[in-house]
C-alpha positions in Angstrom: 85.7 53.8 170.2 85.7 50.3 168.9 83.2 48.8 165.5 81.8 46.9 168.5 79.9 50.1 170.0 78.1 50.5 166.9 74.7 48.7 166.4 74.7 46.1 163.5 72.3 48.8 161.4 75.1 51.4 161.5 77.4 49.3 160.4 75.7 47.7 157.6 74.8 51.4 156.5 78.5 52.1 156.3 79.7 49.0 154.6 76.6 49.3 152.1 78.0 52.8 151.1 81.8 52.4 151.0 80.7 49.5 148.6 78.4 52.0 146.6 81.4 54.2 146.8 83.5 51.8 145.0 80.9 50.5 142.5 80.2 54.1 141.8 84.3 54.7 141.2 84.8 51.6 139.2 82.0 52.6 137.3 83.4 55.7 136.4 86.7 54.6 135.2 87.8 54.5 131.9 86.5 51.1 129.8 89.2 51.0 126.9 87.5 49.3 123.6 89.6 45.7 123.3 92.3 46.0 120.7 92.7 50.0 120.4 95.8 51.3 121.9 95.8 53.2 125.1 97.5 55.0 127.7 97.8 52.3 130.4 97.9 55.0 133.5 95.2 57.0 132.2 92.9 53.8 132.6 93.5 54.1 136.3 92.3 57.0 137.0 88.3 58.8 136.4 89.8 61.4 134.5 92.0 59.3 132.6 93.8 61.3 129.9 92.2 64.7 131.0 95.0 66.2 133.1 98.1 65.6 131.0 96.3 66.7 127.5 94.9 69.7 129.6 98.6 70.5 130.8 99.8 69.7 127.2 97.1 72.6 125.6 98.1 74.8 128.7 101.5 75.1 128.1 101.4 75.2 124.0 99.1 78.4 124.1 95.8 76.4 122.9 97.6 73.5 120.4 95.3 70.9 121.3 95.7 68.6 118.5 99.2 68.3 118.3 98.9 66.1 121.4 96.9 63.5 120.0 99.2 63.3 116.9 102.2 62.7 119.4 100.1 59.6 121.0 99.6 58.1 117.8 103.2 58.3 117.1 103.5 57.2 120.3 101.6 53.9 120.0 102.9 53.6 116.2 99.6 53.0 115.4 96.4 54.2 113.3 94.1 53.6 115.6 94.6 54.6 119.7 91.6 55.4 122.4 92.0 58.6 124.3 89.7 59.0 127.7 89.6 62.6 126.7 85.4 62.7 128.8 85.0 61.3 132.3 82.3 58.9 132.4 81.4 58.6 129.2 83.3 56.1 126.1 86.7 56.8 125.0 87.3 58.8 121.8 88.8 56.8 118.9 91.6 58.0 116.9 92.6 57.5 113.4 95.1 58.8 111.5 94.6 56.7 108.3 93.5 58.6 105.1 91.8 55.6 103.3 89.9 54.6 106.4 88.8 58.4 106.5 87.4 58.5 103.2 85.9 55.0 103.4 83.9 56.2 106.5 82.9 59.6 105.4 82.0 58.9 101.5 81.3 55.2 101.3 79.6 54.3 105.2 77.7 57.1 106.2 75.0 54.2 107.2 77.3 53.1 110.1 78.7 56.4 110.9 76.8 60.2 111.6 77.6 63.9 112.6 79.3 63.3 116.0 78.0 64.7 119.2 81.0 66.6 119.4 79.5 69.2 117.1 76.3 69.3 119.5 78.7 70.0 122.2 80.3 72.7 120.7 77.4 74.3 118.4 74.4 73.4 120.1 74.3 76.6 123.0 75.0 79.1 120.2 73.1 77.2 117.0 70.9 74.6 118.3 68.6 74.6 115.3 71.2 74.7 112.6 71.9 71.7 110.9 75.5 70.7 112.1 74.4 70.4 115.6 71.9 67.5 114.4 71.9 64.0 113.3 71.0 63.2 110.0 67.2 63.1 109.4 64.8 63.7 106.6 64.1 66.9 108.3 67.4 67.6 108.3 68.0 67.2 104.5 64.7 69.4 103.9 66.2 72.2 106.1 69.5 72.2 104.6 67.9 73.1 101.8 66.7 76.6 102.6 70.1 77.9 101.5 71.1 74.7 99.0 70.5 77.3 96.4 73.2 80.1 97.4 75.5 77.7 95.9 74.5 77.2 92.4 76.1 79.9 89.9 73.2 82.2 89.6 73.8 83.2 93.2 77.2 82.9 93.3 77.9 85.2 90.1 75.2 87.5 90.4 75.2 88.4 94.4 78.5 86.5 96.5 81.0 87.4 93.8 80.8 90.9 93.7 80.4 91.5 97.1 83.4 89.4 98.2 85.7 91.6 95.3 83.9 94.5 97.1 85.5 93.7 100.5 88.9 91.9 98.7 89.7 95.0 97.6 89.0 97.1 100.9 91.7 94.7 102.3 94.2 95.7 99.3 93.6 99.4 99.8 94.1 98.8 104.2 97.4 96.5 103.1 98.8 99.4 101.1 98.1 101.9 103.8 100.0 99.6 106.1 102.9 98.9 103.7 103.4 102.5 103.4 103.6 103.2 107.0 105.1 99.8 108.6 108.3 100.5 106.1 109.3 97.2 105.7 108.4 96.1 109.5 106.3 93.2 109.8 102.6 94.0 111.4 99.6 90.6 112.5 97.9 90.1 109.8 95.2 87.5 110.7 92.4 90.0 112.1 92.4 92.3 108.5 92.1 89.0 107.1 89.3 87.5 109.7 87.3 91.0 108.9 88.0 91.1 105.5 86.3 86.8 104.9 83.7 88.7 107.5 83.0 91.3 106.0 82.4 89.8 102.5 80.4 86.6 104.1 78.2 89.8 106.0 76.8 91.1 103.3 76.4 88.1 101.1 74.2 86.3 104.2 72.7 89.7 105.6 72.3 92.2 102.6 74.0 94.9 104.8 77.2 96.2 104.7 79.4 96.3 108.0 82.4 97.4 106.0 85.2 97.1 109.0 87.8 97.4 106.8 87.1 100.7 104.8 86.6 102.0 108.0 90.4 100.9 109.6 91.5 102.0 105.7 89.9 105.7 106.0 91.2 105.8 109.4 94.8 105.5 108.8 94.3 107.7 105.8 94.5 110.2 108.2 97.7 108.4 109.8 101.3 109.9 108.6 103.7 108.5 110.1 104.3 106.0 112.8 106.3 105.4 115.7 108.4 102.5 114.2 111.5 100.2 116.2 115.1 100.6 115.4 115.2 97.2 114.8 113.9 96.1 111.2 112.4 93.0 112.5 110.4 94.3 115.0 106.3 94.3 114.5 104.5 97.6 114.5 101.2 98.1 115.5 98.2 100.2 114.1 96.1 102.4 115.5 92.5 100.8 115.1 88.7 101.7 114.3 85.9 101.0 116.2 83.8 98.2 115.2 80.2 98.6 114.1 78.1 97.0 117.2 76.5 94.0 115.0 80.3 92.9 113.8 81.4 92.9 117.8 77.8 90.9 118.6 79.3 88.0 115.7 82.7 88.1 117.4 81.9 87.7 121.4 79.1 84.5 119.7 81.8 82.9 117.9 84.6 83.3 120.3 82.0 81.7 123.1 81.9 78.8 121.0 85.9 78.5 120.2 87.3 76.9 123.9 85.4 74.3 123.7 87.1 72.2 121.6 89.6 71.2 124.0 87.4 71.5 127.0 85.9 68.1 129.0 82.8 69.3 130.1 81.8 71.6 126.6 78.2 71.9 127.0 78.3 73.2 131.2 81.3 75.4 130.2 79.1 77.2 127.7 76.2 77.0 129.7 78.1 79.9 131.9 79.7 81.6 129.0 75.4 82.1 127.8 74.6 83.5 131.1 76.9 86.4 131.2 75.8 89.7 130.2 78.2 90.2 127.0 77.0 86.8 125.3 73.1 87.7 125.7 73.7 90.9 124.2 75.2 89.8 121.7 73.1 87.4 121.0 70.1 89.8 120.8 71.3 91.9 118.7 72.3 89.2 116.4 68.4 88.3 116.2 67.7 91.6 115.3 69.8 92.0 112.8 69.1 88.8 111.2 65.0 90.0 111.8 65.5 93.2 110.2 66.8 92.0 107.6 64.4 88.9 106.9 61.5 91.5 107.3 63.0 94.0 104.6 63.8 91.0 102.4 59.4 89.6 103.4 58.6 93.5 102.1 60.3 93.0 99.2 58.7 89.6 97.9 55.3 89.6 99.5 52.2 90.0 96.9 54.2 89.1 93.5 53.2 86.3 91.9 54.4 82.8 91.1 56.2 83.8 87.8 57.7 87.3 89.6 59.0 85.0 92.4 61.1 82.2 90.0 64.0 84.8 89.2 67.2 85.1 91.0 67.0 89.0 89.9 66.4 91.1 92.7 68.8 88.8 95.6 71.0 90.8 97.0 71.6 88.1 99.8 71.5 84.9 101.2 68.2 85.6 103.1 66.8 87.7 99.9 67.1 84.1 98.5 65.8 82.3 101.2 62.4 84.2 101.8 61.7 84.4 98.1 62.6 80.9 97.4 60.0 79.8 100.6 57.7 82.4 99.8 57.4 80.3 96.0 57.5 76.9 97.6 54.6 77.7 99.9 52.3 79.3 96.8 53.3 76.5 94.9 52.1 73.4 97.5 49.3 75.6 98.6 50.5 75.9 102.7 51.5 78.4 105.1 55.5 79.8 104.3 57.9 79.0 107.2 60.8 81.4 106.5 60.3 82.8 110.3 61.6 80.0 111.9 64.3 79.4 114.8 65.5 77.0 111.8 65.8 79.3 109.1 67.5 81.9 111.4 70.2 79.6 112.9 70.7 78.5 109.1 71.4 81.8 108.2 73.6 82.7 111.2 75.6 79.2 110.7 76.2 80.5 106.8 77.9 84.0 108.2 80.1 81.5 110.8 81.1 78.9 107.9 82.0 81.9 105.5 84.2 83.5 107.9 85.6 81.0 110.1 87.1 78.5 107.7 88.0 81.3 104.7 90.1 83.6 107.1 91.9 80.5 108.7 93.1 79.2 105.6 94.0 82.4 104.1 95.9 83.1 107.2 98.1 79.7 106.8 97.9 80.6 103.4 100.2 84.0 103.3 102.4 82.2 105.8 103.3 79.9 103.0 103.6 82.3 100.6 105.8 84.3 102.4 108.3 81.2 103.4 108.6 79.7 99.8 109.8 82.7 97.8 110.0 80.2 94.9 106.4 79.5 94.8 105.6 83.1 95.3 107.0 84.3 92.5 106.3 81.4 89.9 102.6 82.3 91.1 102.4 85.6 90.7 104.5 85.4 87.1 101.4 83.0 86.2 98.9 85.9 87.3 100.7 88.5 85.0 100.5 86.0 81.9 96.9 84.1 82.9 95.6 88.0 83.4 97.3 89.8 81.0 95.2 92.2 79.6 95.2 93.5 83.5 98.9 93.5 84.0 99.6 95.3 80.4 97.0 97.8 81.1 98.4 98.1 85.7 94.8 97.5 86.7 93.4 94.9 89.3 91.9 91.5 87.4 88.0 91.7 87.0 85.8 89.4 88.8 85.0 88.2 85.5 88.6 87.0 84.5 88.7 85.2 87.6 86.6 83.6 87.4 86.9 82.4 83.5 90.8 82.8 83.1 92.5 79.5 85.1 95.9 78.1 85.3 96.7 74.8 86.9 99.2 76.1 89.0 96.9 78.6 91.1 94.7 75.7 91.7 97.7 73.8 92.8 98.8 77.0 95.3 95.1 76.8 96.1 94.8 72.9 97.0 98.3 73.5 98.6 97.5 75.8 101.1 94.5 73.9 102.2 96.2 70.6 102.8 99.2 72.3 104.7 97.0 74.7 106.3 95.3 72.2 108.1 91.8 74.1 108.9 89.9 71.2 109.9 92.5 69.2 111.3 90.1 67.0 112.7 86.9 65.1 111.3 84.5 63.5 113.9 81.6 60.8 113.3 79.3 58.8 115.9 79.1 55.1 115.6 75.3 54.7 114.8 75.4 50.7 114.9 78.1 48.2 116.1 80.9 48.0 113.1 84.3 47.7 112.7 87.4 49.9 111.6 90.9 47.7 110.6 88.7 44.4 111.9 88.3 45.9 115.3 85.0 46.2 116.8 83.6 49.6 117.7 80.5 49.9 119.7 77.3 52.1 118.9 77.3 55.3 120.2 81.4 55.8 120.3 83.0 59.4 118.5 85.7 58.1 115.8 87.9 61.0 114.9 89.9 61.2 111.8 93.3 63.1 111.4 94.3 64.7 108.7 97.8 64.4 109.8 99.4 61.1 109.0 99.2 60.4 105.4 98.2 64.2 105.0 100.9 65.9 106.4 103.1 63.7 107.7 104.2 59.9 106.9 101.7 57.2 108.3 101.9 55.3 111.3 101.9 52.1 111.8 100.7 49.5 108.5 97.2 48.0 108.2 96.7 44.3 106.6 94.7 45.0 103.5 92.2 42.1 104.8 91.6 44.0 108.1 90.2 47.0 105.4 86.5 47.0 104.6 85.4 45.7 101.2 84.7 49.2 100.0 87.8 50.3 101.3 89.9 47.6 99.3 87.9 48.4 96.4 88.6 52.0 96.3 92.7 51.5 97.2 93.7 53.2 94.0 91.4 56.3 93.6 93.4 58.3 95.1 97.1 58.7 94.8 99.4 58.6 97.8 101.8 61.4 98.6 105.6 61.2 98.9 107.2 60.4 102.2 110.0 62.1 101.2 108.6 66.0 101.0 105.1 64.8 102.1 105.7 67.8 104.9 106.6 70.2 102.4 104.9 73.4 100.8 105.6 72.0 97.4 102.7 72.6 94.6 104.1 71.0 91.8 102.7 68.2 93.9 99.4 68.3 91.9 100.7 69.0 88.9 101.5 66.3 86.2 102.2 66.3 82.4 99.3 65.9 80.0 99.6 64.0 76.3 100.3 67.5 75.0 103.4 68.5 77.4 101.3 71.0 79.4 100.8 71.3 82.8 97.6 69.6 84.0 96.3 69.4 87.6 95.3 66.6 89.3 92.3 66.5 91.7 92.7 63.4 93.5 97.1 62.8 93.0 97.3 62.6 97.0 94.8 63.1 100.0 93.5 65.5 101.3 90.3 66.5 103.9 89.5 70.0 104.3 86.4 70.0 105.2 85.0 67.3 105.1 83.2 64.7 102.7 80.3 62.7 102.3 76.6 63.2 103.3 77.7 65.6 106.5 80.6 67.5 105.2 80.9 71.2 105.8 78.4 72.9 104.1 80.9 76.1 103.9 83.8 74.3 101.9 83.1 70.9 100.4 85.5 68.5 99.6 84.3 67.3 96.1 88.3 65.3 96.0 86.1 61.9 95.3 83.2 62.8 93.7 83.8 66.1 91.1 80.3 65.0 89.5 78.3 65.8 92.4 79.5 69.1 92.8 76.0 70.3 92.4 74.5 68.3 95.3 73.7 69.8 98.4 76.5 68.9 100.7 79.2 69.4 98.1 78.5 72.6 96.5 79.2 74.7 99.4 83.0 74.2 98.1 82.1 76.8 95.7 81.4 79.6 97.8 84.6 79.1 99.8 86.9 78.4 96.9 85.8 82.2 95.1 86.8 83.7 98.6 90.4 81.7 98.9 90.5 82.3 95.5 89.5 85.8 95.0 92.1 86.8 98.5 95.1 84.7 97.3 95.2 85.9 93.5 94.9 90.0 94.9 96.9 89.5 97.5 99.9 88.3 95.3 98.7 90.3 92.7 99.8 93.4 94.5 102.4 92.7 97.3 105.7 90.7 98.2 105.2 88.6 100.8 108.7 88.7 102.4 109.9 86.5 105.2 109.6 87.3 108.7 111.5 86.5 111.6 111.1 83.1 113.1 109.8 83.4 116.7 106.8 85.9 114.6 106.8 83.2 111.3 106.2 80.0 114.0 104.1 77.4 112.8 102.3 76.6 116.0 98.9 76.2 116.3 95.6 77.0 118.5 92.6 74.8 118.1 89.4 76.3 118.3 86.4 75.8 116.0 89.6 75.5 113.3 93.1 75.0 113.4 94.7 78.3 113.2 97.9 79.7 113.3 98.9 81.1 116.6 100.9 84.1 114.7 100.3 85.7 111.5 102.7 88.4 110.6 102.8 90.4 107.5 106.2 92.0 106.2 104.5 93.6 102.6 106.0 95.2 99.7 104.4 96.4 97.1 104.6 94.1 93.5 106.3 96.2 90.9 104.9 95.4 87.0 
């Protein structure tokens, strides 16, 4: 059958759609941003880089960002496009740490909260504040919980509670020391429950207690079945989980593919339909329901004068319904603790106390345990900072902690979180055409920042000073620049330096670093106050606080009472998965107990 036998109509149908067709497939392909570095074949094709970093996190167990640092080595450049979402703008790159800090402290007028976090918090939080743009709203609702952060709280009700649940992990770590012998056992889920089960009870009141449980179980444990071969793991028999703990577990695990995934928000749409996810999610809200309702019992009726003291919190959302309960008597209007806001903020406040906390402590005993040096110059500063503890062989009080300091445990401290590496990525939106190195970026296009080169690694690639920003130029010496030499070494001497008097002084700002986050949209869980130590108390940077007495409070105990020894390489590997942070792949424990 020739084209002739068709009748003019048909054929004008058929050339209209093959023309749609291709309109429709150049449309879809990827439009790289003139000047940025890019993968030339990936702009060929609609899902440009998708199949090759999807291969890349395939076959490296979940490292996802450890491709993108190999294309900006690649490229040799600060700044590279990946077409990372089909149909939809290119992400931009850049591993540069002064262009980083310029954008998140000093431009926050050009730049917002990405929509990556909407993509990846919106089906399990779509109320809290990370999955939103900034808006006055938005700075009025952060501030239901602004207040957990200032000392009263922090001393009087998180303290306590996270030595409560640091020590349930000590007792568990000794159980396991005892019966491993010398084996090495994973370590990373005692320490996810542990920062859980302290972050639990400071948000919720209630005590899930996970880890006395797995502690009183293996009290009844004698001996194990343990390999020949010393360097072998062992595993532990374990407890059941209370049925709320599990409910936090199967929400934040939904939420922890989608990082690496090119369609986020459908992918979890499927995840929310399944059976597991909305029963967990139920009983989530009636947890967090209960316990709002106990803590509305509690506070109802009193008076003005009755409601301004800190006295009876025992938790975040204690704090939060007596804290709306004065703000509504005061302005004379109707409290609105019982909103889809107020419970997604206190939900978010469990997630950022657990999920950031238990990643860096996980890096953080890998560290430990593969610089001996460090280790012991750190726990020889504990025995002389605490000493009243170590002559009298008890644990440090939470009091000492928090008054008795050294500059070296602040050095281990800012150590582990610049080679740990938790937020490994740091993602803004483009709210208005602007530029980054002279290069124009459209409105509406995801900038990610590295903390890789100039982190972790040398930089990439140079940058003409006049291609900078003004603001950038003029804040080029605030903050020191690491070594290239050892700047991928566990080394914290690094922010240490000599004072007028010979001692030992550290150094906030002697290199860069970017865990998590800065500006007005940094993580409300772990601030980085780097830049600005006198606005500690604001609402975006305090949040630091909380975190730092949880690293703090797990490292100092943790080397207070046991060796970290080595453990063999293929279980000490320093590979990652990326999820909602970077963590390690393996965490392996060999313990033996600290002698006096």
């Amino acid at each position: 059958m020739s084209l002739l036998s068709f009748s003019p109509t048909v054929l004008a149908l058929a050339a209209f759609c093959l023309t749609l067709i291709y309109v429709i497939y150049r449309a879809a392909l990827p439009r790289p941003i003139p000047g940025i570095p890019y993968n030339k074949d990936a702009a060929k094709h609609i899902m440009g880089d998708v199949p090759e970093f999807l291969k890349y996190v395939k076959d490296n167990q979940g490292e996802a960002l450890n491709w993108w640092h190999r294309q900006i080595e690649k490229h040799d450049s600060p700044i590279i496009q990946l077409f990372l979402r089909p149909f939809a703008s290119p992400l931009v790159i850049v591993a540069d740490f002064r262009e980083a800090q310029d954008v998140l402290l000093r431009r926050h007028k050009e730049f917002d909260r990405s929509d990556a976090f909407e993509d990846i918090f919106s089906g399990t939080l779509p109320y809290h504040h990370i999955a939103q743009k900034t808006t006055d709203k938005i700075k009025a609702q952060k501030r239901l919980l602004s207040d957990t952060m200032m000392p009263p709280f922090l001393n009087e009700v998180a303290t306590p509670r996270i030595l409560e649940a640091t020590m349930d992990l000590v007792r568990l770590w000794n159980l396991k020391a005892d019966l491993a012998e010398s084996h090495p056992f994973e370590a990373h889920e005692d320490i996810a429950h542990t920062t859980l089960d302290a972050i639990w009870v400071v948000a919720l009141g209630s005590s899930a207690k996970t880890i006395d449980s797995q502690a009183n179980m293996l009290e009844t444990v004698s001996k194990l079945h343990l390999p020949q071969n010393r360097d072998e793991s062992v595993e532990f028999p374990q407890a059941p989980h209370p049925p709320a703990f599990d409910a936090i577990l199967t929400l934040t695990n939904s939420m922890e593919p989608l990082i690496s995934h090119p369609f986020p928000k459908t992918y979890h749409w499927f995840l929310r339909q399944g059976k597991s996810y909305k029963n967990a999610k139920r009983y989530k809200d009636q947890e967090i329901e209960t316990m709002m309702k106990e803590a509305l019992d509690k506070f109802s009726g009193q008076r003005v004068d009755a409601l301004e003291t800190q006295g009876k919190d025992r938790s975040a959302i204690d704090h939060m319904i007596r804290r709306e309960l004065l703000l509504s008597k005061k302005e004379d209007r109707e409290p609105q603790f019982n909103s889809r806001e107020a419970k997604d903020e206190i939900f978010g406040f469990l997630i950022a106390g657990y999920e950031t906390t238990s990643t860096t402590v996980s890096w953080g005993v890998k560290l430990i345990s593969d610089n001996q040096q460090s280790q012991s110059r750190l726990r020889e500063v504990l025995r002389s900072t605490y000493a009243d503890a170590s002559a009298e062989r008890r644990q440090p009080t939470a009091k000492e902690i928090a008054t008795l300091h050294h500059p070296f445990i602040d050095a281990m401290l800012e150590e582990i979180l610049r080679c740990g590496q938790t937020a490994a990525v740091l993602s803004r939106i483009a709210t208005t055409d602007t530029e980054i190195f002279g290069i124009h970026i459209p409105k509406g296009v995801d900038v990610n920042f590295l903390s890789y080169a100039g982190y972790v690694a040398p930089p990439v690639g140079t940058v003409e000073e006049h291609k900078r920003s003004a603001s950038s130029q003029a804040s080029k010496d605030k903050t020191g620049v690491w070594d290239n030499n050892d700047i991928s070494v566990f080394k914290p001497e690094r922010w240490l330096r000599t004072d007028e008097k010979g001692e030992a002084e550290f150094v906030k700002n002697a290199g860069p670093t970017l865990q998590f986050g800065a500006g007005v949209r940094g993580c409300f869980g772990m601030m980085e106050t780097l830049y600005f130590p006198n606005r500690i108390e604001s609402d975006d940077f305090a949040g630091r606080k909380l975190a730092y007495i949880e690293l703090r409070m797990l490292v100092v105990f943790i080397v207070w009472n046991f060796e970290l020894l080595q453990v063999p390489e293929e279980l000490g590997t320093y590979r990652a998965v990326d999820r909602i942070t970077h963590q390690p792949q393996k965490c392996y424990l060999r313990l033996k107990k600290a002698g006096w």
